[in-house]
C-alpha positions, -999 to +999 in steps of 0.1 A: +493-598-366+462-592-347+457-561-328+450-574-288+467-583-257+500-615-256+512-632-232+551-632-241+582-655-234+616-646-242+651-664-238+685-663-247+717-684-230+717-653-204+680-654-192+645-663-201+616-635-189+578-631-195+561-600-205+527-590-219+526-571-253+499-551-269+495-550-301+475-518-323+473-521-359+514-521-366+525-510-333+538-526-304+536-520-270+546-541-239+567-550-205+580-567-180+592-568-146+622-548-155+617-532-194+592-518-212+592-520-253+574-497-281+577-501-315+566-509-348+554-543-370+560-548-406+545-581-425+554-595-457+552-627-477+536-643-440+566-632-425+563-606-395+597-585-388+589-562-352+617-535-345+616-528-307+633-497-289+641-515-248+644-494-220+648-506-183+620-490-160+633-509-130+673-503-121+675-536-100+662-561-128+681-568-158+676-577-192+676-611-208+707-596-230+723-585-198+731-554-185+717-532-210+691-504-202+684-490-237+689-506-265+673-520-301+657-553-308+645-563-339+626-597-348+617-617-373+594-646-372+556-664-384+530-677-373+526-709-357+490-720-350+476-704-322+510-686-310+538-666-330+572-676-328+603-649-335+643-649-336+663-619-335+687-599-322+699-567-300+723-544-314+741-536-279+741-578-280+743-590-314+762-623-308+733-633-282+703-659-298+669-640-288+638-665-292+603-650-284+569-666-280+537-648-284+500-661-278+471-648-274+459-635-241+430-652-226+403-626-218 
């Protein structure tokens, strides 16, 4: 992936949530109204697999997985024209779908 700036989406049957992420060679760093994410990319073969450590900044908002204020994410996903499109999973939530949509910040 490109290092810069995304606007994010991300769903599962609980929730949907934006964020922004920033991404800096192979690390990851973002937020959202309620978490904040850091972590690390790994690309092979055109496929991108992101390993996220979540932890909830704000005590009153939870999670798209629920109520969860630490936990691990990891994703896997491509590229998709402009945008990048991931599946994954939590591991305090690993029967919960996550889908995530990444594109490009305008600046």
């Amino acid at each position: 992936m490109q290092s810069g700036l995304y606007l994010t989406r991300f769903r599962t049957p609980l929730d949907d949530a934006g964020g922004v992420i920033y991404i800096d060679g192979d690390r990851v760093y973002g937020g959202d109204t309620g978490m904040y994410y850091v972590g690390e990319i790994v690309s092979e073969n055109g496929e991108i697999r992101v390993r996220l450590r979540v932890r909830q900044h704000d005590p009153g908002r939870q999670s798209v997985f629920g109520d969860h204020s630490d936990f691990a994410l990891t994703l896997t996903g491509r590229k998709k024209g402009a945008e990048y499109a991931f599946e994954g999973r939590a591991d305090k939530a690993p029967s919960l779908r996550f889908d995530a949509t990444l594109r490009p910040a305008p600046l």
